[in-house]
C-alpha positions, 0 to 999 in steps of 0.5 A: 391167696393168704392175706394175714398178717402176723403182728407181733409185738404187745397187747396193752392196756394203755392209762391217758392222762392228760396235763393242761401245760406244758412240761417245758415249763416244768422239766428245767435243763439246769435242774435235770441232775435232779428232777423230781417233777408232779404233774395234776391230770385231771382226766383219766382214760383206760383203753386198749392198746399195745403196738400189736393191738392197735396194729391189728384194729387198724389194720382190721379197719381197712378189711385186712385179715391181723393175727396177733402175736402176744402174751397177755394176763387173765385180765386181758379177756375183756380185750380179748373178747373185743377183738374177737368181736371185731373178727380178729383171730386171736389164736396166737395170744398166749395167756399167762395165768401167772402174769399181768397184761402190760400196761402203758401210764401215759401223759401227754401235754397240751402241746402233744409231748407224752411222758409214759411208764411201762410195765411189761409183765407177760411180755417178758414172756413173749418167746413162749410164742412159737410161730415158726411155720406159720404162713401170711403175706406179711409180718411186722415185728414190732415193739416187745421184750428183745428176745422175743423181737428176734425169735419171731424174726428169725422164725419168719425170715425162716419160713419167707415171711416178709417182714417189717422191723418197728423198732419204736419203744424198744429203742434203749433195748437195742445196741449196734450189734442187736440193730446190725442182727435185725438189719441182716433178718428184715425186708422193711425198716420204719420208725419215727424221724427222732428214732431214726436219727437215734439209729443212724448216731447207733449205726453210724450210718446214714437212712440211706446206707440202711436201706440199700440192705433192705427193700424200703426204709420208711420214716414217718415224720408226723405232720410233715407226712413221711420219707421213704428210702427205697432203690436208693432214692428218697421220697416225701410223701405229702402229709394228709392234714388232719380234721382235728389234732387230740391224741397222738397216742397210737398213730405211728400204729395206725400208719404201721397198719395203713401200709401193711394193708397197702403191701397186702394189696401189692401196692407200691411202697409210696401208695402204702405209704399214703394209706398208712397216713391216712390212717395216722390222720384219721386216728390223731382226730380221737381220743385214744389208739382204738376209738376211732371207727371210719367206715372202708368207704370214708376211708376210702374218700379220704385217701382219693381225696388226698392223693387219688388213690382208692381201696379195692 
């Protein structure tokens, strides 16, 4: 049976710094017209990231079989190389000698906001990747240049892949008509609840008028676990608390890779869904969206503990 998944989406290099307050504080509503804000960040990291990277680490983490769908520069081979180390197949990484890898400036507060810049270099040029034909169990198509989100779309919607839609940070990217494209081509929607209330204002339809073109919607609402749309219900799905709250860059990745690994085994929506916060508490736990390495079997601790449910 094939168990791959095609994550499509960027391969980044993620720059953390971290600001010891609060921008409340320092971004004024009455001075907004006019912002012109400094931040002191005395801690500074470089780590891997990318939607697509730190879906495929996750999902890697659980046993799962990721392929990568992304177009990097020549100085991703560090990157590269580490996920090859990992057993991740990288064959549908393109490199583009003539661009640099994307790269995300982060900052995050002491209360968990993130302020980030993004520059998308080989990115841009991610519908170089063709992989029409190509064959998984599942796919994800999340956040990269626009035209790229919809050619792999189409190819797997083409080729009946089942597919989840991420829209995350390329929200400001996608109108009515864009969303209303990819709701036509998508089995699964998922975002975050600020990005589902973007999309509902977009739309001008409610969660739950989107989900019954589609066999599930999930929203992630982070401490407070996660709804998910499905047969026209709506269901919580309980939070699993977390050991520690660092980091809260690449958990909504994280959980993307819990339930893709969860559809893989054929599980329900809802159990996937567990899986996928599971892992979203076990990654805000560490620094950064790929340092966090818990065995399957403490994993699988967890997920029994929490809601009595086991890995295979």
């Amino acid at each position: 049976m094939n168990n791959a998944v095609l994550i499509c989406g960027s391969v980044a290099f993620d720059t953390i710094t971290t600001f010891e307050g609060h921008f409340k504080d320092h971004i004024l509503p009455e001075n907004i017209k006019s912002l012109s804000v400094s931040f002191f960040v005395p801690t500074m990291r470089k780590e891997f990231g990318g939607c697509a990277g730190n879906i495929a680490y996750n999902l890697k983490l659980l046993g799962g079989n990721p392929v990568p769908v992304a177009t990097v520069g020549p100085d991703a081979s560090d990157y590269l190389a580490n996920m090859r180390s990992l057993g991740i197949d990288t064959r549908l990484v393109r490199v583009l000698d003539d661009m640099f890898t994307p790269q995300c400036h982060i900052t995050t507060d002491l209360s968990g906001n993130q302020i980030a810049a993004f520059h998308p270099g080989a990115m841009t040029r991610s519908t170089e990747n063709d992989i029409s034909g190509e064959a998984a169990a599942w796919g994800i198509v999340a956040p990269d240049a626009k035209d790229g989100m919809f050619k792999h779309a189409r190819a797997m919607h083409g080729s009946k892949v089942p597919f989840i839609f991420d829209l995350g940070q390329a929200m400001p990217l996608f109108d009515r008509q864009d969303l209303e494209d990819m709701h036509a081509l998508a089995d699964v929607w998922t975002f975050n609840d600020y990005e589902a209330s973007v999309v509902e204002q977009r739309m001008g339809k409610s969660i739950d008028e989107l989900a019954a073109g589609l066999k599930a919607v999930i929203v992630t609402r982070g401490a407070e676990g996660a709804t998910l749309y499905e047969n026209g219900s709506q269901r919580a799905i309980a939070p699993c608390k977390a050991v520690a709250v660092n980091d809260p860059t690449g958990c909504g990745d994280a959980h993307r890779g819990g339930l893709l690994y969860g559809l893989t085994l054929g599980w329900s929506f809802e159990d996937a869904c567990k899986l996928g916060n599971i892992m979203g508490a076990i990654k805000i736990a560490s620094q950064g969206p790929q340092n966090h390495s818990p065995s399957r079997d403490e994993i699988s601790a967890l997920l029994n503990t929490a809601y009595g449910l086991q890995l295979p």
